[in-house]
SELO-645899 format. One record per residue (C-alpha): residue in three letters; chain; x, y negated, z negated. Coordinates in steps of 0.05 Angstrom, whole numbers, padded with zeros to 5 digits. Each point is the difference from the previous one (the first is absolute). Layout:
BEGIN
{r Ala; c A; x X; y Y; z Z}
...
# end
This chain:
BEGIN
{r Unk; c A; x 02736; y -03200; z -04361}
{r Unk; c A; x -00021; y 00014; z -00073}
{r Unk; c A; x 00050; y 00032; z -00042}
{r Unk; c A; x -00057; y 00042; z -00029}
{r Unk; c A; x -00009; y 00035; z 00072}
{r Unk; c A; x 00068; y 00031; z 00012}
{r Unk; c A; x -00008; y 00035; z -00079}
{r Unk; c A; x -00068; y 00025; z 00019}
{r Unk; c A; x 00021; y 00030; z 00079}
{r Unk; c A; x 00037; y 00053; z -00041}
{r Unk; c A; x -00046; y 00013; z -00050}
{r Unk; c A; x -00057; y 00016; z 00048}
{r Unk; c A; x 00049; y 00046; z 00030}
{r Unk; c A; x 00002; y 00040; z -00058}
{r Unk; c A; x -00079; y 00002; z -00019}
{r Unk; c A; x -00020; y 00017; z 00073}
{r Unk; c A; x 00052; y 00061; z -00014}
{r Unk; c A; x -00026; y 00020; z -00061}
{r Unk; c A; x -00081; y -00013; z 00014}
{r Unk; c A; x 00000; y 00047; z 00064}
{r Unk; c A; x 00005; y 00056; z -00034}
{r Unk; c A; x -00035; y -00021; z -00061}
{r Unk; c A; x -00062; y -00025; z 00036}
{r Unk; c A; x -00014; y 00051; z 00045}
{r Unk; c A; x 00019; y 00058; z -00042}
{r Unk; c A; x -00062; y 00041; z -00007}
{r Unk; c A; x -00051; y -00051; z 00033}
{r Unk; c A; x -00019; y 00051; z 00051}
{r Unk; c A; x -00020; y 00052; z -00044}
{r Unk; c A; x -00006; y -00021; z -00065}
{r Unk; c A; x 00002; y 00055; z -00040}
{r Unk; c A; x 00022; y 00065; z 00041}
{r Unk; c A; x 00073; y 00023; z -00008}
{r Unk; c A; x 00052; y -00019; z 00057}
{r Unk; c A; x -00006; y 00080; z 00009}
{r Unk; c A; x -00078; y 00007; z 00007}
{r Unk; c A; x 00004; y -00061; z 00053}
{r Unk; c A; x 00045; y 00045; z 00039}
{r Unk; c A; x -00031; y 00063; z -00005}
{r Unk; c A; x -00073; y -00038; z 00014}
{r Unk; c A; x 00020; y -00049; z 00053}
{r Unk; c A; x 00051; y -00013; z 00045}
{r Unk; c A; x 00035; y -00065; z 00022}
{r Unk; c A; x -00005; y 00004; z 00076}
{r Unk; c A; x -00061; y -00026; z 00036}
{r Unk; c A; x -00028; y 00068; z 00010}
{r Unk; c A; x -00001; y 00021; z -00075}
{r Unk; c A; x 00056; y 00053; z 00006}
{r Unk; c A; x 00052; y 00000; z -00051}
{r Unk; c A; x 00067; y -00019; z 00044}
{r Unk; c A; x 00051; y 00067; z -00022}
{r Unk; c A; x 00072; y -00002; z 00001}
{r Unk; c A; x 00052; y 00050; z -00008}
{r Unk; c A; x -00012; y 00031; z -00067}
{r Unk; c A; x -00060; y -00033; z -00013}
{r Unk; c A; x -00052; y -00060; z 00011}
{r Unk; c A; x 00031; y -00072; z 00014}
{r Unk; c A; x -00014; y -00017; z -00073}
{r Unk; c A; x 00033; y 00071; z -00041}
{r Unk; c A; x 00058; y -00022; z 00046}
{r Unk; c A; x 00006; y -00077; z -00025}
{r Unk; c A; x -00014; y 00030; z -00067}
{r Unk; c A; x 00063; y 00040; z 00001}
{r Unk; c A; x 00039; y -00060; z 00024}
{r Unk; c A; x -00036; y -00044; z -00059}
{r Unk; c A; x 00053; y 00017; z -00052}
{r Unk; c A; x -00036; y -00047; z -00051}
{r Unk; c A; x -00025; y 00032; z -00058}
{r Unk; c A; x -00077; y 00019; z 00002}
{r Unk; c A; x -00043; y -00021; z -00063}
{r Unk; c A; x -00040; y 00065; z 00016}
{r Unk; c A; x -00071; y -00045; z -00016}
{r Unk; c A; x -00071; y 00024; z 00004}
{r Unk; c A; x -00034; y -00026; z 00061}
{r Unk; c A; x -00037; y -00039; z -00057}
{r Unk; c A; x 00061; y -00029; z -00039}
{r Unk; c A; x 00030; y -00026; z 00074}
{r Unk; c A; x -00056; y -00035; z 00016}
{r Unk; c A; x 00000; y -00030; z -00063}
{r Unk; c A; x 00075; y -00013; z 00005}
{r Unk; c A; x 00000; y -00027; z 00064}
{r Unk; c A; x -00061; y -00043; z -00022}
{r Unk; c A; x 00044; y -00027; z -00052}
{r Unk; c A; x 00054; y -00016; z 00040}
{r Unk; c A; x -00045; y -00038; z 00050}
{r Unk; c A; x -00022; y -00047; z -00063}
{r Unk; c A; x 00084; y -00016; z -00017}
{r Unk; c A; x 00007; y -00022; z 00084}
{r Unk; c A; x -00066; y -00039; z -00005}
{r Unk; c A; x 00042; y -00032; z -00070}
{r Unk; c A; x 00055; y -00010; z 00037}
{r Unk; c A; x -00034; y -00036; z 00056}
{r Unk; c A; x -00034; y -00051; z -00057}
{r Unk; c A; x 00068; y -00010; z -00030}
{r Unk; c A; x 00037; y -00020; z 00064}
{r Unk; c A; x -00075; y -00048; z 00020}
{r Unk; c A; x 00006; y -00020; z -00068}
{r Unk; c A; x 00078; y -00025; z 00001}
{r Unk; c A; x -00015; y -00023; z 00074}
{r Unk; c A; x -00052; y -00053; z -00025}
{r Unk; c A; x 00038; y -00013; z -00058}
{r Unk; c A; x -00058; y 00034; z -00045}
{r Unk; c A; x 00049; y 00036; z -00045}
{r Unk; c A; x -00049; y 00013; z -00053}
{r Unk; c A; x -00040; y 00042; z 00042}
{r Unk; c A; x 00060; y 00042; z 00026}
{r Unk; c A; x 00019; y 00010; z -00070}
{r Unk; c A; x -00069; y 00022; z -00018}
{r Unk; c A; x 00003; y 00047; z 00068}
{r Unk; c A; x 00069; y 00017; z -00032}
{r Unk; c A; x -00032; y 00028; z -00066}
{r Unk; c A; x -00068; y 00032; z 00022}
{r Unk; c A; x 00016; y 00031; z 00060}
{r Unk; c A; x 00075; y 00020; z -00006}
{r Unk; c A; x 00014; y -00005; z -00076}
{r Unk; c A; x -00002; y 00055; z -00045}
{r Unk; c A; x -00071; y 00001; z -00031}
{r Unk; c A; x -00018; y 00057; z -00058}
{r Unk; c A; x -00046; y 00031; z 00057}
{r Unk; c A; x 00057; y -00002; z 00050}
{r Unk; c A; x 00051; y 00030; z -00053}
{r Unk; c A; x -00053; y 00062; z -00016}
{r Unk; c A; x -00001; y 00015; z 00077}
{r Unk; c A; x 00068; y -00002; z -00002}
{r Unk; c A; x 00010; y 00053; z -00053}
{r Unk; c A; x -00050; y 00039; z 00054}
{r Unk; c A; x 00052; y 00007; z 00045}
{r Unk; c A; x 00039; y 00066; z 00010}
{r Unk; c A; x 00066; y -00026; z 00011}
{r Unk; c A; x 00047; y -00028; z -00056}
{r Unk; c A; x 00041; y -00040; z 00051}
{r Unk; c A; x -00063; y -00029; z 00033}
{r Unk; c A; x -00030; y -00021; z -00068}
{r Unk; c A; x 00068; y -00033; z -00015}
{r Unk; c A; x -00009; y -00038; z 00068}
{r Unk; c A; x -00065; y -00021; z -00011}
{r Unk; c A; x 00010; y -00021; z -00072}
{r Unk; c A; x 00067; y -00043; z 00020}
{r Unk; c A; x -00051; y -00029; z 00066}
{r Unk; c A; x -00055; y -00021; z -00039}
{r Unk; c A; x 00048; y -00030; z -00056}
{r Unk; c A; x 00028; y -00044; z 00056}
{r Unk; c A; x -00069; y -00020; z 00027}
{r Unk; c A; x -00002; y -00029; z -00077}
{r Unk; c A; x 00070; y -00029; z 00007}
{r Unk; c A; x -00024; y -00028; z 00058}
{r Unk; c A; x -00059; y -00034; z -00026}
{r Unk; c A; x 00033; y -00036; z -00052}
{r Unk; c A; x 00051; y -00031; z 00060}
{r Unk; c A; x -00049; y -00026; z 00035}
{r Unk; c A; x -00020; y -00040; z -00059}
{r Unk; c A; x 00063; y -00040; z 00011}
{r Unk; c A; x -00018; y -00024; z 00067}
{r Unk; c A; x 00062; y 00013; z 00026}
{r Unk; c A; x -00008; y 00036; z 00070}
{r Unk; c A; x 00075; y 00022; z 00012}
{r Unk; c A; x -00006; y 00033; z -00073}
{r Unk; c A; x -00073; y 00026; z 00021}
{r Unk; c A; x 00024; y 00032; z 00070}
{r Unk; c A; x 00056; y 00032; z -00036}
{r Unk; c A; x -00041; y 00028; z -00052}
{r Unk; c A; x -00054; y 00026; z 00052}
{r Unk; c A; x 00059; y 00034; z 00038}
{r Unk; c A; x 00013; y 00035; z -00067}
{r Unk; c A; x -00070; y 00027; z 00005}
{r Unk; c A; x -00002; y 00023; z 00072}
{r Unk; c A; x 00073; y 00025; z -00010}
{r Unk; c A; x -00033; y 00048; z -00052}
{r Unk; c A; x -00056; y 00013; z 00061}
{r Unk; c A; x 00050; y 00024; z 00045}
{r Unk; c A; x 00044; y 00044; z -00040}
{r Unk; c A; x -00063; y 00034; z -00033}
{r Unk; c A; x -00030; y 00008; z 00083}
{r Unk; c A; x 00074; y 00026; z 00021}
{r Unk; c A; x -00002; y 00050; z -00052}
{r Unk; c A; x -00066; y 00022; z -00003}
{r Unk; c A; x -00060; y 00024; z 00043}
{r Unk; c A; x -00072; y 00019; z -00016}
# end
């Protein structure tokens, strides 16, 4: 078997990880709150909102949700989670591109969809938290870094810098909710 295969099995582990969240995040109702979904519909069959001591299913998981929340407009989290739909479809042309050897196109993917454009760094400045923006700022930086590594054709050096990327992915998710 391909040496190429047993690099990518744990790399797919990782972007199946981080894209659940990030792709479905908001699809149902694109634009209401996570609190207007519960007070408007429920998540059982019949349409009731499923309660728990102290509160619906969802104030409870809240409570036990000790990431930080960004406190967005229903507006700004579409928007957001918009966004970060865009850096997983850039991921998935970065790991297709290295895959088929195309490095040139996972470097562009690199810089357009993860790098840090003058659009991207005035929505960062939009965003309440100082830590966040820091987060953001150092991810998109490495989606840059990135883009230049793949222009060595190197795929060991590639993978390591994309896991430099999605590392910034997961501390930013583990730290923060919408």
């Amino acid at each position: 078997m391909k040496k190429g295969f047993f690099v990518f099995i744990p790399l797919f582990a990782v972007l199946a990880w981080i894209a659940i969240p990030v792709v479905f995040a908001g699809d149902e109702h694109r634009g209401a709150s996570h609190h207007d979904h519960m007070e408007g519909e429920g998540d059982s069959a019949d349409g009731k909102v499923e309660r728990v001591p102290g509160g619906t299913a969802h104030e409870h998981a809240d409570r036990k949700d000790g990431r930080i929340s960004l406190g967005l407009s229903p507006m700004m989290r579409s928007h957001q989670h918009a966004e970060m739909r865009e850096h997983f479809k850039g991921v998935q042309m970065i790991v297709k591109g290295i895959s088929e050897g195309d490095f040139e196109t996972a470097s562009k993917a690199a810089h357009e969809k993860l790098g840090l454009t003058p659009e991207v760094a005035k929505m960062c400045d939009l965003m309440p938290n100082q830590q966040f923006r820091e987060i953001g700022i150092a991810f998109h930086n490495a989606g840059d870094e990135l883009g230049e590594v793949l222009l060595k054709r190197d795929v060991t050096s590639s993978l390591k810098s994309l896991e430099a990327v999605l590392a910034k992915c997961a501390s930013c998710h583990e730290k923060f909710r919408q």
